[in-house]
PLY file of the C-alpha trace (Angstrom):
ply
format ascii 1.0
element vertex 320
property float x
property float y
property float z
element edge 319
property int vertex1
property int vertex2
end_header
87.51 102.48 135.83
87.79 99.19 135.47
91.03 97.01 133.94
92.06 94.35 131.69
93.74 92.73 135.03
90.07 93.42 136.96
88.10 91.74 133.87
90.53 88.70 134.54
90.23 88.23 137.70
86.40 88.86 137.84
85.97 85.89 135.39
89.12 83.87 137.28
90.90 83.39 133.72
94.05 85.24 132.23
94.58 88.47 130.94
95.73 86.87 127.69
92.29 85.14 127.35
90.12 88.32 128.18
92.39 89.88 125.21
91.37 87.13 123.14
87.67 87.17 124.03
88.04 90.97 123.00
90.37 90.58 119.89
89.27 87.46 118.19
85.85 85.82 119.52
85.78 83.63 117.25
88.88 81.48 118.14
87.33 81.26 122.07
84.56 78.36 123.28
81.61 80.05 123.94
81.78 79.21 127.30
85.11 81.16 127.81
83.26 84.28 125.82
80.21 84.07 128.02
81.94 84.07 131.46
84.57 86.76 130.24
81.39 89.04 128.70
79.45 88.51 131.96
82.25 89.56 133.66
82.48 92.89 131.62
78.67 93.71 132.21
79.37 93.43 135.71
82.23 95.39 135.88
81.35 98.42 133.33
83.97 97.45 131.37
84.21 99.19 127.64
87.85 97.74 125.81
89.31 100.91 123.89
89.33 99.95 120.83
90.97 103.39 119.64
93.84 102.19 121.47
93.90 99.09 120.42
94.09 100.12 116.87
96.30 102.58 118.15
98.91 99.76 119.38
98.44 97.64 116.30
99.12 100.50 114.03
95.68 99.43 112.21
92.48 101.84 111.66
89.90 100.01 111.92
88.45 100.93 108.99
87.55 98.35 105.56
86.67 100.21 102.24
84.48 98.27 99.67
85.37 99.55 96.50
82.82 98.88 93.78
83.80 99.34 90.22
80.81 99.50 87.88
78.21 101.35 87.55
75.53 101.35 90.53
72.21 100.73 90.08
70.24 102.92 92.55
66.94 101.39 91.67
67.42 97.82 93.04
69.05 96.88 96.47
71.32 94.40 95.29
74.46 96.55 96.76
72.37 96.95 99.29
72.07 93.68 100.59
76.08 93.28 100.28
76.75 96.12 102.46
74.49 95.08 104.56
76.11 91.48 104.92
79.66 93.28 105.14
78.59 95.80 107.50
76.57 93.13 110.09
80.18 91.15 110.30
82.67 94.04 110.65
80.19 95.53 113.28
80.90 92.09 115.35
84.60 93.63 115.22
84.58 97.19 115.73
85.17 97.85 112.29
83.84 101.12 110.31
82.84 100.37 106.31
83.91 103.28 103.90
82.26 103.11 100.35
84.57 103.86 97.96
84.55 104.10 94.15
87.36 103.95 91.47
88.03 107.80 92.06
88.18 107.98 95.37
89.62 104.86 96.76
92.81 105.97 97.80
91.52 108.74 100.27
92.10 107.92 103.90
93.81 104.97 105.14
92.57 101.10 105.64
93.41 97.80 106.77
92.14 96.23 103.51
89.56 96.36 101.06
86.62 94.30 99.61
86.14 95.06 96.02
83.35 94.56 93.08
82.50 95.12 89.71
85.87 94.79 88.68
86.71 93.80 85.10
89.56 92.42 82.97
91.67 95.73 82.76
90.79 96.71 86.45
93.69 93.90 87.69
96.59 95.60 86.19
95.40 99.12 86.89
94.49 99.29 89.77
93.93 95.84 91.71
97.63 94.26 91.69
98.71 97.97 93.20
96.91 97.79 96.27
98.74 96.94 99.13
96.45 96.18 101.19
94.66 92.72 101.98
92.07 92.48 99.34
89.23 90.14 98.80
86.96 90.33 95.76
83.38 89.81 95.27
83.53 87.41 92.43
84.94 84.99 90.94
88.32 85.53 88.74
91.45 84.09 87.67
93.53 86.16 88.75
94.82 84.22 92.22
92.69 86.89 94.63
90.59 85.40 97.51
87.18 85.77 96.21
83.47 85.25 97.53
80.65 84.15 94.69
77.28 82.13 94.13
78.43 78.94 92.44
77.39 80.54 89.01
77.55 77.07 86.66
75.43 75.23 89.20
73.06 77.84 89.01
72.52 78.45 85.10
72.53 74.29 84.83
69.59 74.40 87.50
67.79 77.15 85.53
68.13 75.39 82.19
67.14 71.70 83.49
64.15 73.35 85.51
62.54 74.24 81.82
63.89 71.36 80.21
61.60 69.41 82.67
58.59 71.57 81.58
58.65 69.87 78.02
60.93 73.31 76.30
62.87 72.28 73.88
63.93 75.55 72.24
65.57 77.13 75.17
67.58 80.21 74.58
70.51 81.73 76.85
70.62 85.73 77.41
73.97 86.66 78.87
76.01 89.61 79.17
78.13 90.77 76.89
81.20 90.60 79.58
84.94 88.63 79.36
84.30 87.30 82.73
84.90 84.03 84.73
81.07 84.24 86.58
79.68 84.51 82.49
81.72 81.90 81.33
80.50 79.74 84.13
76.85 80.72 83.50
77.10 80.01 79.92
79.17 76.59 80.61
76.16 75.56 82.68
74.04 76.38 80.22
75.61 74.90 77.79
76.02 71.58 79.96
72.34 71.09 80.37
71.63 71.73 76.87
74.24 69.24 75.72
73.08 66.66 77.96
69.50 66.42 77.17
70.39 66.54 73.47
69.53 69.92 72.77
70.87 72.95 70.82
72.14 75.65 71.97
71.20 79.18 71.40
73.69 81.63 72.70
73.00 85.28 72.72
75.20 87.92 74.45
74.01 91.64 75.22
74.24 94.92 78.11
72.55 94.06 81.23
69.84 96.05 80.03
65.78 94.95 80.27
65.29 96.48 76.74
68.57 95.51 75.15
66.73 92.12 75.79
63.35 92.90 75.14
64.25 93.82 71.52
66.56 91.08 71.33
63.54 88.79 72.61
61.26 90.24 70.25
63.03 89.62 67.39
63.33 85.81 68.29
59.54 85.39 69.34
58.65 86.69 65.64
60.47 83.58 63.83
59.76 80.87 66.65
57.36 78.62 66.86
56.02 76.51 69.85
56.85 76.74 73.55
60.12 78.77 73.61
62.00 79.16 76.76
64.51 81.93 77.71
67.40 81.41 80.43
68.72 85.03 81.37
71.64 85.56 83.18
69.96 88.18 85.31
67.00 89.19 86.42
67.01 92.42 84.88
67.17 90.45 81.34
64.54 88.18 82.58
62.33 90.80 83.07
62.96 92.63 79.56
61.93 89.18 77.93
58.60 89.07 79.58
57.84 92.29 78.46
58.49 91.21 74.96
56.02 88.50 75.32
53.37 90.25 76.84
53.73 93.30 73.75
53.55 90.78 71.59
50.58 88.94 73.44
52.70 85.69 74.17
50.86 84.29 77.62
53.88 83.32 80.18
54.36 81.36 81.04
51.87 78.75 78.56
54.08 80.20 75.40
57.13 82.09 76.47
58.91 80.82 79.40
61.38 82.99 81.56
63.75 82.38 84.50
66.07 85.04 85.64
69.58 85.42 87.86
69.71 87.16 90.88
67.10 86.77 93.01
67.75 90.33 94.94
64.46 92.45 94.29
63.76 92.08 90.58
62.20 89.17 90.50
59.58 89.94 92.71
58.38 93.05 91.17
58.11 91.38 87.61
54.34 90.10 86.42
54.30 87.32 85.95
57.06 86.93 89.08
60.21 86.01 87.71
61.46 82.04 88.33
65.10 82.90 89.42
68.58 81.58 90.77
68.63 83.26 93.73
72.04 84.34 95.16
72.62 84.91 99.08
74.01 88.20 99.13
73.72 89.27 102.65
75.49 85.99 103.61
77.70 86.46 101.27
78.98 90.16 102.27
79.41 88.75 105.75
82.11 86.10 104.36
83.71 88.17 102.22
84.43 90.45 105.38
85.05 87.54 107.61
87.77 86.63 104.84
89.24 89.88 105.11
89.48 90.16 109.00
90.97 86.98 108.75
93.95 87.85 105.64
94.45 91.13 107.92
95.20 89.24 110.98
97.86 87.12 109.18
99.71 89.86 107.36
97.48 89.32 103.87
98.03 85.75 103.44
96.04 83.69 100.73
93.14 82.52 102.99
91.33 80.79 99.70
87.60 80.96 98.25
84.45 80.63 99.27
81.61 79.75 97.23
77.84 79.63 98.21
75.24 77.14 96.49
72.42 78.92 94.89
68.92 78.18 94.89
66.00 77.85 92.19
63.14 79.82 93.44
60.29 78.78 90.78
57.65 81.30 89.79
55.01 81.83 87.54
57.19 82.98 84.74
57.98 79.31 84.28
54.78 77.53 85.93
51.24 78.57 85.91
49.55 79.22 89.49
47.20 77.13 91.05
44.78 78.75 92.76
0 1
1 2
2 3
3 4
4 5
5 6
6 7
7 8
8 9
9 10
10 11
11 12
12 13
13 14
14 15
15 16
16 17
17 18
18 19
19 20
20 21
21 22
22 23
23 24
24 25
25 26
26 27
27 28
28 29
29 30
30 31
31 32
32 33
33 34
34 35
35 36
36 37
37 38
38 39
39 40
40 41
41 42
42 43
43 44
44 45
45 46
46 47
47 48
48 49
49 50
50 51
51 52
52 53
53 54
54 55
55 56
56 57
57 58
58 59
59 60
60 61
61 62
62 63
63 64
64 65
65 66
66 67
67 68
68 69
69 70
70 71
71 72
72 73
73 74
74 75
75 76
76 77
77 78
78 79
79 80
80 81
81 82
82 83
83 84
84 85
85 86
86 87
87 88
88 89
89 90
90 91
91 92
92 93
93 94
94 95
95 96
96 97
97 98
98 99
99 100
100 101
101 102
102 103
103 104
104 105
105 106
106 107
107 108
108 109
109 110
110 111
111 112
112 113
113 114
114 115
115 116
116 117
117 118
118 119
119 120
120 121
121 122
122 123
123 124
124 125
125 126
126 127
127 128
128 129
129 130
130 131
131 132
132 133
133 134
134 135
135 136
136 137
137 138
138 139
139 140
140 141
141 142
142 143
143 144
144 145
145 146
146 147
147 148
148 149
149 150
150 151
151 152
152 153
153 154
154 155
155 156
156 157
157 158
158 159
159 160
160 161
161 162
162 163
163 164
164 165
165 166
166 167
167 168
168 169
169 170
170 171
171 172
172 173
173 174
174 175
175 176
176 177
177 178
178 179
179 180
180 181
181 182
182 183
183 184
184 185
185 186
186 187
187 188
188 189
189 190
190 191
191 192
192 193
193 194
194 195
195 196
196 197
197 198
198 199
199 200
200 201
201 202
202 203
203 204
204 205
205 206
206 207
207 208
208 209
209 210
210 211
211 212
212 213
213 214
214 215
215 216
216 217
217 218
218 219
219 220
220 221
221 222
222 223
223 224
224 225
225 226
226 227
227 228
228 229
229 230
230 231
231 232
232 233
233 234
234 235
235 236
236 237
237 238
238 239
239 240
240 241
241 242
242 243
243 244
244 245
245 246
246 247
247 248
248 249
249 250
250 251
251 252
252 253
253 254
254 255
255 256
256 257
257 258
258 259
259 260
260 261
261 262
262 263
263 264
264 265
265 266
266 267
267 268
268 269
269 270
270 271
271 272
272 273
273 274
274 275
275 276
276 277
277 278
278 279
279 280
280 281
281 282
282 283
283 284
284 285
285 286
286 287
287 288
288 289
289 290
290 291
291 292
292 293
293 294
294 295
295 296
296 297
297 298
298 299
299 300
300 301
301 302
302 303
303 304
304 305
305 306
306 307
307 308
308 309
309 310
310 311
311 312
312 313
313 314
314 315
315 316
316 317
317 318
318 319
């Protein structure tokens, strides 16, 4: 069976580099990785990883712990552990789903968490000790991964602006978050800058919560009204307002949502959305962890992705 000391010699480099190649493959040129991989091929040569772990007193093992309320219906958690799962793979790292009940089963080398609210820092949060990186943005000093949420509600909002709408109302949810203040702010921001008022309204992240609360609005309005959601799932309960009240979107009612997972898509009229890059961003969030594990849970800092406005015909007509 082949060694660490045959690998290095094979590929004419030292044993500390093959480790390296092995350990962390991202801190070697590819051309190192490529001659010390061909080398392995040639040789039949599988690391042990058990051992490894073994040595380093780690388990190779990451839990994502999600603390709200899963939607089975749409893949949006879907697409995270998919983006989480593609990275630690790279690694040799196992993912174990966790929830709030169960999260302290087993051992881990750190944990990727979601969902979490206000209260969820001082219960249970600031007494892991484990490296942690959230999916999210907060206040609370934790490494976190997130869409840049502002930018995205200000592109929303000046995307109808530019379609002549000049009552434009925000749906949010009815959270004490930072990622709903920031889609509010940008909101807000857009509305303030073109002169406009705005109209605020909070509610669950529920498509019929807002399709009653859109139906109540469409009654007393009058002209082209526009409605900003903070998720697609809201986006989708104000188009269904419209169309029972036989509003055409998107000529009288127009809709953009938040998201930009699975919901959108299925909508009709397709929902105009801020799409957010969840598979991309599950892989960072684990890169960020790997990385906070190898230096004994240091602050590595945040990353935030730029979001994108995909437009639809919930906001402009089709021409065939």
């Amino acid at each position: 069976m082949a060694t660490l000391s045959d690998v290095a010699k094979k590929a004419v480099v030292s044993k500390m580099t093959v480790s390296r190649v092995i350990n962390h493959p991202d801190k070697v040129s590819p051309e190192l990785r490529e001659l010390v991989y061909n080398a392995m091929k040639e040789l039949n040569y599988v690391p042990n990883y058990a051992a490894r772990a073994l040595v380093q007193n780690r388990t190779q093992v990451v839990k994502l712990l999600i603390l709200e309320e899963m939607d089975t219906t749409e893949p949006y958690y879907m697409n995270l552990l998919a983006g989480i799962a593609i990275e630690l793979d790279q690694y040799h790292y196992s993912l174990q789903l966790v929830t709030r009940n169960s999260h302290a089963i087993g051992r881990c080398d750190g944990l990727i968490v979601t969902g979490m609210r206000h209260d969820d820092y001082d219960k249970l949060i600031n007494r892991l000790d484990q490296p942690v990186v959230l999916f999210g943005q907060n206040n609370e000093g934790y490494d976190y991964v997130d869409v840049d949420n502002e930018k995205g509600m200000q592109m929303a909002t000046d995307h109808v602006i530019s379609l002549g709408c000049q009552c434009i109302f925000f749906f949010g949810i009815n959270v004490d978050e930072p990622f709903m203040f920031s889609r509010k702010l940008g909101y807000e921001k857009s509305m303030r800058r073109a002169y406009l008022m705005p109209h605020v309204h909070l509610m669950k992240n529920s498509s019929h919560v807002a399709q009653n609360e859109a139906l109540k609005l469409m009654n007393s309005v009058q002209g082209k009204t526009a409605f900003v959601c903070a998720s697609d799932r809201l986006g989708i309960g104000v188009v269904r307002a419209a169309q029972c009240l036989g509003l055409e979107v998107p000529k009288v009612v127009v809709v953009t949502g938040f998201d930009g997972v699975f919901l959108d898509r299925i909508s009709h009229p397709m929902l105009t959305t801020i799409r957010q890059p969840i598979i991309d961003m599950g892989k960072m969030c684990a890169e960020l962890l790997l990385e906070k594990i190898d230096h004994g849970g240091k602050t590595i800092g945040n990353r935030v992705f730029q979001p994108e406005l995909i437009v639809r015909e919930s906001t402009v007509e089709t021409k065939w």
